[in-house]
MARTORVEX-331423 format. One record per residue (C-alpha): x, z, y; residue number from 1; residue in one letter. Coordinates in Angstrom, 3 decimals. Last residue first. Layout:
<rs>
     east       up    north num residu
        X        Z        Y NUM      A
...
</rs>
This chain:
<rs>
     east       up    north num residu
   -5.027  105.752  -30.139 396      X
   -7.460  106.181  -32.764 395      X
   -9.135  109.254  -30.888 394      X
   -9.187  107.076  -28.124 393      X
  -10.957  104.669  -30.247 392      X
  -13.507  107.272  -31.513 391      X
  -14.314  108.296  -27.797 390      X
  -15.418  104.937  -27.198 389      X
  -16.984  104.652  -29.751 388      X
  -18.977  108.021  -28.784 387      X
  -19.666  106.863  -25.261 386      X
  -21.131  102.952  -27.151 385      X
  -23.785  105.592  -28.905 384      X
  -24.246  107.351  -26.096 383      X
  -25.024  104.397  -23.675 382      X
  -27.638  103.208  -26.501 381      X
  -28.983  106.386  -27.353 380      X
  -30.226  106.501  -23.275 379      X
  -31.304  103.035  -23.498 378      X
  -33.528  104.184  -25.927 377      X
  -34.478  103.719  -29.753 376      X
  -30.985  102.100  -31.034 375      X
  -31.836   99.837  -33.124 374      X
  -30.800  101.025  -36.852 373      X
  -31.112   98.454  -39.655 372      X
  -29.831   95.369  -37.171 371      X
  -26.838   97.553  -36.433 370      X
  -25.289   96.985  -33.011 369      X
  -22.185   94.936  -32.202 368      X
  -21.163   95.668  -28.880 367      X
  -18.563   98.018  -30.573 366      X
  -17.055   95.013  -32.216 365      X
  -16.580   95.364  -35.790 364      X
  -13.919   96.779  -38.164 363      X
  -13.722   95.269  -41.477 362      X
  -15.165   97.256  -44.416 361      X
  -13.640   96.938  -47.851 360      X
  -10.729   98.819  -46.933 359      X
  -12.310  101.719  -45.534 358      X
  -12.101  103.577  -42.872 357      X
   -9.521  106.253  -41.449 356      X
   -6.314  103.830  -40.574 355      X
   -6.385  100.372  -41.431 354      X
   -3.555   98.475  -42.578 353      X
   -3.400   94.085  -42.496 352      X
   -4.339   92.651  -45.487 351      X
   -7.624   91.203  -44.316 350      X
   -6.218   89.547  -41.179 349      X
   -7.449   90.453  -38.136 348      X
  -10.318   88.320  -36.726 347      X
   -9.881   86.254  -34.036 346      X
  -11.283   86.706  -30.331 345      X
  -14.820   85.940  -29.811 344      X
  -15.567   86.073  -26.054 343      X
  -11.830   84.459  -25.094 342      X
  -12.072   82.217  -27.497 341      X
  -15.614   81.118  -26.596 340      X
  -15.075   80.746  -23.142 339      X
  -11.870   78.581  -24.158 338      X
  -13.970   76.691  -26.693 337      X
  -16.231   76.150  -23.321 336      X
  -13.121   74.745  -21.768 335      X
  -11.831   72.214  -24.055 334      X
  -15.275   70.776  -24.929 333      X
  -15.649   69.991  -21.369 332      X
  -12.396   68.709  -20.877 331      X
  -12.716   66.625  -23.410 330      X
  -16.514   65.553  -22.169 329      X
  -14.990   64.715  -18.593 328      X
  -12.237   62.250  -19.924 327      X
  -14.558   60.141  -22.033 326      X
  -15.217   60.205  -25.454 325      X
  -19.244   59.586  -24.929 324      X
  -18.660   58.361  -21.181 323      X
  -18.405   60.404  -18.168 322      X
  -14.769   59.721  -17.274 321      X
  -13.674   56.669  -18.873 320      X
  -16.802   55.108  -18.409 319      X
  -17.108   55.774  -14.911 318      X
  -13.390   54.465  -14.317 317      X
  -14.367   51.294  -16.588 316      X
  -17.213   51.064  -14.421 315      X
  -15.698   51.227  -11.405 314      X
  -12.857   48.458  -12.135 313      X
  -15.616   46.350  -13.167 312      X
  -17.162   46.650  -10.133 311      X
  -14.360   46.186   -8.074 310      X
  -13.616   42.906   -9.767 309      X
  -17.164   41.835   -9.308 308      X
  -16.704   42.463   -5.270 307      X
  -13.528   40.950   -5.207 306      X
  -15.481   37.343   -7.228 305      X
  -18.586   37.659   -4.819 304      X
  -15.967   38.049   -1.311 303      X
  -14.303   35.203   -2.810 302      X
  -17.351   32.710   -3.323 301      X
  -18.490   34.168    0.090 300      X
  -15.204   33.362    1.770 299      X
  -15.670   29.658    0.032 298      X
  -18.784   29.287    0.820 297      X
  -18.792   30.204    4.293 296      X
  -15.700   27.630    4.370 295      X
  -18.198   25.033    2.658 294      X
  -20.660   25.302    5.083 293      X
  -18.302   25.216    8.158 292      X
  -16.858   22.673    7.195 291      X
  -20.593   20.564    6.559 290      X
  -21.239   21.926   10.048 289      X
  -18.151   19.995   11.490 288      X
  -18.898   16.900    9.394 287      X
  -22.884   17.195   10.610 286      X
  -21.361   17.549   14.046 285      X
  -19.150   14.741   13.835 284      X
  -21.803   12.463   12.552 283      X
  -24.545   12.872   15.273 282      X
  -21.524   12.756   17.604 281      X
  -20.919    9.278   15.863 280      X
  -24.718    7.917   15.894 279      X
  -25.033    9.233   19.025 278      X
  -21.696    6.926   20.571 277      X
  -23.413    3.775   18.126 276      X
  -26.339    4.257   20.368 275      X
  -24.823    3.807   23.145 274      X
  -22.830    0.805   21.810 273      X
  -26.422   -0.551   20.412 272      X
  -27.505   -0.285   24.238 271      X
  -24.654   -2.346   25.863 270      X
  -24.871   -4.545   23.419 269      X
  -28.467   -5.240   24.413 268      X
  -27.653   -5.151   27.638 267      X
  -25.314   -7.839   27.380 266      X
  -27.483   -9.860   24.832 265      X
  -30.220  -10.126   27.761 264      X
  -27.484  -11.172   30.696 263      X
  -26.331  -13.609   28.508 262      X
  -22.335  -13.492   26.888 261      X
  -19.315  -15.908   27.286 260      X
  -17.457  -13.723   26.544 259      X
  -15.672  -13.948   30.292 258      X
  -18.985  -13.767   32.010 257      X
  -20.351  -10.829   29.936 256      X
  -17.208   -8.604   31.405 255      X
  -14.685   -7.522   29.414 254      X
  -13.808   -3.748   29.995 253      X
  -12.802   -2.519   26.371 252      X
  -16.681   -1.967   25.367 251      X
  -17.782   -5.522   26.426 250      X
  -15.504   -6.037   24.126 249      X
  -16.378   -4.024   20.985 248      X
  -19.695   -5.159   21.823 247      X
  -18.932   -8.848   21.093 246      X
  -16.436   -8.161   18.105 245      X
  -19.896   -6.534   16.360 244      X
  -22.286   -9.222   17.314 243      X
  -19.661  -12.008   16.229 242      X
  -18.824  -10.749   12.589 241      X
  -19.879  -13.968   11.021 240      X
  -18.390  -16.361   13.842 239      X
  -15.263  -13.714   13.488 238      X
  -15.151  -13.962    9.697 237      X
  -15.364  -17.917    9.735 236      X
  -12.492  -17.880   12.219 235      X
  -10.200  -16.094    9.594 234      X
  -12.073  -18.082    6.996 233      X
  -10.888  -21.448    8.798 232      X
   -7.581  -20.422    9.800 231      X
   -6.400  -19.613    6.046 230      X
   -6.059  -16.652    3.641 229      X
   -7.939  -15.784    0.272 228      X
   -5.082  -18.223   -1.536 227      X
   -2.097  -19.161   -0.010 226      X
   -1.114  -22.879   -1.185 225      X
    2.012  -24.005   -2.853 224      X
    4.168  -26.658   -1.986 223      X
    4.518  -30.216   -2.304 222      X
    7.796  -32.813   -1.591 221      X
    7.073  -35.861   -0.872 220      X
   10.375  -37.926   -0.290 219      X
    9.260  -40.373   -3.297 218      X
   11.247  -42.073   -5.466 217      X
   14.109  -40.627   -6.883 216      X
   14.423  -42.012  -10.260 215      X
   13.898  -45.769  -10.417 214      X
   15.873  -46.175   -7.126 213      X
   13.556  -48.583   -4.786 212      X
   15.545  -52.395   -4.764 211      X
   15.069  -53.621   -1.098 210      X
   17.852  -55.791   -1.332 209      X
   18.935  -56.677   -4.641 208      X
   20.726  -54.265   -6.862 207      X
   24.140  -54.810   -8.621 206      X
   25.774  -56.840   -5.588 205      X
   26.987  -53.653   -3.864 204      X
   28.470  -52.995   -0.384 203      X
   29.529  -49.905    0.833 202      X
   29.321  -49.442    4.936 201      X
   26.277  -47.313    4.631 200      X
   23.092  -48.434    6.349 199      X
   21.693  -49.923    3.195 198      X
   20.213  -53.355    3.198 197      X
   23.148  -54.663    0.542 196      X
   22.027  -52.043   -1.936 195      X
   23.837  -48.827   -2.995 194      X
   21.827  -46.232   -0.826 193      X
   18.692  -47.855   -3.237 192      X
   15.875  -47.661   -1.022 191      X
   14.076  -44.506   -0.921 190      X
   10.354  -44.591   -2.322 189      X
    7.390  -44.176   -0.308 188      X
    4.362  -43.148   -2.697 187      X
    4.282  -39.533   -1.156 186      X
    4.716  -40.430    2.328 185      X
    1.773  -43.061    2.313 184      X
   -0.538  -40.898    1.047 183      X
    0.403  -38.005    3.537 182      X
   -2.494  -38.684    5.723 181      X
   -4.945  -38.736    2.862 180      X
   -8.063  -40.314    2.666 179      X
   -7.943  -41.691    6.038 178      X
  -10.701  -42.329    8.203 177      X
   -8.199  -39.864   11.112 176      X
   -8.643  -37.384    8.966 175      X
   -8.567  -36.682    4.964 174      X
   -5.727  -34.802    3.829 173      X
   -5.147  -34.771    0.048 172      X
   -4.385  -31.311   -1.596 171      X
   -0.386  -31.399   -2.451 170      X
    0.621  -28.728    0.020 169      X
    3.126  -30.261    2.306 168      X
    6.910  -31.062    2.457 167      X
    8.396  -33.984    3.692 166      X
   11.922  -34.572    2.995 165      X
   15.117  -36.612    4.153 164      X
   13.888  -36.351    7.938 163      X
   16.740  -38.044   10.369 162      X
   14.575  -36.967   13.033 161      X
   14.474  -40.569   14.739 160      X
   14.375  -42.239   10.927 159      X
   11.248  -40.072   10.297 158      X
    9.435  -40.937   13.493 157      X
   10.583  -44.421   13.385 156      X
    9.031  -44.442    9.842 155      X
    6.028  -43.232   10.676 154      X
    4.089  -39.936    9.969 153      X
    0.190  -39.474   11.106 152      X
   -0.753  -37.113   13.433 151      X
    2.528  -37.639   15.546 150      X
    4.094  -33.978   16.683 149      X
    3.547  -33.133   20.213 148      X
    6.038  -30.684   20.321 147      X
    8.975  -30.410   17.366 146      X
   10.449  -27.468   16.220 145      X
   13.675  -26.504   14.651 144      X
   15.096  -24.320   12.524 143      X
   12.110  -22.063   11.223 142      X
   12.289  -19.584    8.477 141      X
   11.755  -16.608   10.570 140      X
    9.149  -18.011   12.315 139      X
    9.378  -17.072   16.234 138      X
    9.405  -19.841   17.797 137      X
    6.308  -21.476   15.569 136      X
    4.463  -18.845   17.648 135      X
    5.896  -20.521   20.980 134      X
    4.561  -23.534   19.853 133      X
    1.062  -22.363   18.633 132      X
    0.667  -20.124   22.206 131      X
    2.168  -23.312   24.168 130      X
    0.041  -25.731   22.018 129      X
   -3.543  -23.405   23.287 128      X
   -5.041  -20.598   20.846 127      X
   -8.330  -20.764   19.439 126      X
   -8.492  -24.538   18.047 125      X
  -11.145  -27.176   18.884 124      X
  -11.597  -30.369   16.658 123      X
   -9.815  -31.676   13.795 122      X
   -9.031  -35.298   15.275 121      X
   -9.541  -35.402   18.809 120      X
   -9.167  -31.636   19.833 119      X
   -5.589  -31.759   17.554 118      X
   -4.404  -34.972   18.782 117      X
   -5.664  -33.406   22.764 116      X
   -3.805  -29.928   21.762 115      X
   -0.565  -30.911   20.367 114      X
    0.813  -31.057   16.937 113      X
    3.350  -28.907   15.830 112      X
    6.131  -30.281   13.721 111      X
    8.191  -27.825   11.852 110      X
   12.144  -28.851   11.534 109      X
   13.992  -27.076    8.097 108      X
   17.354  -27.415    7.717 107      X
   18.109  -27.148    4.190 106      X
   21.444  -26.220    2.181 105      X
   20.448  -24.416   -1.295 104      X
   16.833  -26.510   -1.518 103      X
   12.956  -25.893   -1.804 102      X
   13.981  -22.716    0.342 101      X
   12.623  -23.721    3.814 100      X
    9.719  -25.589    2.319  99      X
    8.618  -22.359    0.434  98      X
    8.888  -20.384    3.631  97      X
    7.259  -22.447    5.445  96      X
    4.573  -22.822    3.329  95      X
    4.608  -18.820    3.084  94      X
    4.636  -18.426    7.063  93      X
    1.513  -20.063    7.439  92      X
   -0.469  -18.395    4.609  91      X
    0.431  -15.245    6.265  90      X
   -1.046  -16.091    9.618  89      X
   -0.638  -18.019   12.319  88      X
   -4.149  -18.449   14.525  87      X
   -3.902  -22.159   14.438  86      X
   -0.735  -24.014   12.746  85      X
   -1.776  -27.530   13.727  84      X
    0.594  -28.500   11.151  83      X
    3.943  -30.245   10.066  82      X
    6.701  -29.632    7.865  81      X
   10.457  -31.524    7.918  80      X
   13.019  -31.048    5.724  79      X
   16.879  -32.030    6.861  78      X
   18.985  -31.309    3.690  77      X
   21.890  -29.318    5.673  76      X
   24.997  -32.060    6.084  75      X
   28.017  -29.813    7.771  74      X
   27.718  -27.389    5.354  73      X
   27.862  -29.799    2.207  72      X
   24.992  -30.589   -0.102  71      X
   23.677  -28.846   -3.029  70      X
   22.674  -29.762   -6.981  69      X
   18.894  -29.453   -5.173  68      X
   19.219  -31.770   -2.530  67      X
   21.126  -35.064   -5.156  66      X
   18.523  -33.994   -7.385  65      X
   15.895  -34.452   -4.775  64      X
   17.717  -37.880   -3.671  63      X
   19.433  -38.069   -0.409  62      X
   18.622  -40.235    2.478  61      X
   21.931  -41.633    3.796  60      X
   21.646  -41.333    7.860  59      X
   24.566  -42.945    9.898  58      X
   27.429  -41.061   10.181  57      X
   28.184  -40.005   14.226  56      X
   25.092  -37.422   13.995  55      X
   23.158  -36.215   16.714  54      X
   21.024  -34.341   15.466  53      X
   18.733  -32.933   18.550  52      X
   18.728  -29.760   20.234  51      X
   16.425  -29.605   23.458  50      X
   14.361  -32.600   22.622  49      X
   13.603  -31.020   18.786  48      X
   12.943  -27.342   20.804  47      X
   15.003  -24.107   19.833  46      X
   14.229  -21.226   16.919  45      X
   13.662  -17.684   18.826  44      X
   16.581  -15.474   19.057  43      X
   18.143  -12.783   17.134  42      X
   17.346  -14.220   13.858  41      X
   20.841  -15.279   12.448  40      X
   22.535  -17.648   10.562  39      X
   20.068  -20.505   11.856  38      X
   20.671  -23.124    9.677  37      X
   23.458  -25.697   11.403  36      X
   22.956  -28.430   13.650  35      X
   24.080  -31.833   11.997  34      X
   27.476  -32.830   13.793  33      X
   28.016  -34.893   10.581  32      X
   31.262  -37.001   10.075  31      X
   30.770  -40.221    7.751  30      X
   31.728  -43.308    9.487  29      X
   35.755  -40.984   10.400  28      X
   36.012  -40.591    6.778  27      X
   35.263  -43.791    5.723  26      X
   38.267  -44.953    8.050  25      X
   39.770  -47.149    5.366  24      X
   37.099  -48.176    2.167  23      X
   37.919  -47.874   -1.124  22      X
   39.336  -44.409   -1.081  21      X
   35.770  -43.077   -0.105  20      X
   34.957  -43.753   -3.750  19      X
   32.320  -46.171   -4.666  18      X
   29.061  -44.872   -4.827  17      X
   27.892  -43.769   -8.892  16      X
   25.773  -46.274  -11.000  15      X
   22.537  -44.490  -12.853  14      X
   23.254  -44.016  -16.279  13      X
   22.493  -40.534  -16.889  12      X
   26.477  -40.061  -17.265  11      X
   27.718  -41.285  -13.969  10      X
   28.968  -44.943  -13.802   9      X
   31.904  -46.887  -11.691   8      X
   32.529  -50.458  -12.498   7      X
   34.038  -51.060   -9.500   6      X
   30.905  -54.169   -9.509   5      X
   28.493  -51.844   -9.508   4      X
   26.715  -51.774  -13.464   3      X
   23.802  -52.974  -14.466   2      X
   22.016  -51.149  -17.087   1      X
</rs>
């Protein structure tokens, strides 16, 4: 491994830049007046030709490793990203935000191509360069941005931006009859910062001029793309979806003139809108009636589940009251053994004295008649019960 000639070497092996002690005034060479990442988001992310770098140092290209161990405030990692950047969307703001955070410290400039490189190359867009620009604005991961951005990258462009990084997706780019527009970005190496043609005051007779570093070649720099989400299928959906978008218009107060429309297809929309309007009473009353249905139901499932409560409630009373041991056939039973009671009193007790008659005989009712002896008229009869009578005053 050849070594610089201070004899200075890192641990990997690859030669370390001489100290700043080596050289008087190094100091002074290598001041930065970089801008600074935007801190905060209260207002929109300026123009390249209204705030430019304007650094005293002379540009050193870092190395990725160099980017991603960190660099100091004053010297953000400058990354640049470019696009037509159509309709913004999602996917948009995700490369952006990938290529803002690929490092600790980065500045991150967004090129925006304009209309007649756009129109010539890819074709026609939806919204103007002052829409796409002032859309770019308004990124919350954008630094900088630059109008009228060159289609294809050069190295005055890069060395006028001070750009240390490119960063794209990683699916080549054909236009312009080229396979890839970034093709000659992502096999560009960095010239060793140690070698004689290096902008940097240090000297070194360890490389020869025009030596590419071994390890950090390449200032490409890819990032991910959004699936399910780009300007082509968002356009796609609106060229499939025309009809509907068209009426929807014409709805809002467009005229056919402005969409672009013929007099035919006009009324036709006109008429489908109509009878899109029946369609939708239609709808609302069969949702109003279908309510109403199911709240009749709903009272009527309720008035059927009170009225089979009552029911049973009525039954059991009936049952308890005129059933076989219900409430009605006790009292019933109570009250005719009451009526019998009081028609058939007890008997006296066989021990108990008797006065004139005989012990074997027990006294009987004076309504009781003998079956041997009937009496033979009614007239017999009412003396008969006159004599007992008699005999129980007698008794008395």
């Amino acid at each position: 491994m050849p070594v610089l000639a201070g004899g200075a070497e890192s641990e990997a092996g690859i030669p370390k830049a001489p100290s700043d002690e080596r050289r008087p005034g190094a100091m002074e060479e290598l001041e930065h007046t970089c801008p600074q990442p935007r801190l905060t988001l209260t207002a929109p992310a300026p123009f390249a030709d209204e705030t430019s770098c304007q650094c005293r140092a002379p540009h050193e290209k870092l190395t990725i490793a160099q980017a991603r161990l960190g660099t100091p405030v004053d010297r953000p990692v400058r990354v640049y990203a470019d696009g037509i950047f159509d309709l913004f969307h999602s996917g948009h703001a995700r490369a952006l935000m990938q290529a803002k955070t690929l490092f600790p410290n980065s500045y991150l400039l967004v090129g925006v191509c304009s209309d007649d490189l756009t129109h010539k190359f890819k074709g026609f867009t939806v919204m103007n360069e002052t829409e796409r620009y002032e859309a770019l604005r308004h990124c919350r991961y954008v630094d900088e941005v630059i109008r009228d951005a060159p289609w294809t990258l050069t190295p005055e462009f890069l060395e006028k931006h001070k750009i240390d990084f490119v960063a794209h997706d990683d699916i080549p780019y054909s236009s312009a009859g080229s396979d890839d527009v970034y093709k000659h970005i992502k096999e560009a190496g960095f010239l060793c910062p140690f070698s004689a043609t290096c902008r940097s005051a240090w000297s070194c007779r360890a490389f020869p001029a025009g030596f590419l570093f071994p390890l950090c070649s390449g200032m490409f720099v890819p990032t991910q793309r959004t699936e399910g989400i780009s300007t082509s299928d968002i356009i796609t959906r609106i060229v499939r979806d025309y009809d509907v978008y068209a009426r929807r218009n014409l709805q809002r107060g467009y005229t056919a003139k402005e969409l672009n429309v013929s007099f035919i297809n006009e009324k036709k929309y006109r008429f489908q809108n109509q009878v899109d309007k029946m369609k939708e009473k239609v709808k609302n009353v069969e949702e109003k009636s279908k309510e109403f249905v199911n709240k009749v139901e709903e009272k009527s499932h309720d008035l059927i589940q009170k009225w089979e409560e009552k029911s049973r409630e009525f039954i059991g009373n009936f049952l308890e009251l005129f059933g076989p041991d219900g409430a009605l056939k006790q009292m019933f039973q109570e009250r005719s053994g009451r009526m019998l009671q009081a028609f058939s009193p007890r008997q006296s007790p066989t021990s108990s004295p008797t006065r004139g008659r005989s012990p074997s005989r027990s006294p009987s009712p004076p309504w009781v008649f003998n079956k041997s002896s009937p009496p033979s008229s009614p007239k017999a009869a009412s003396a008969s019960l006159s004599s007992m009578s008699e005999g129980d005053e007698d008794e008395k």
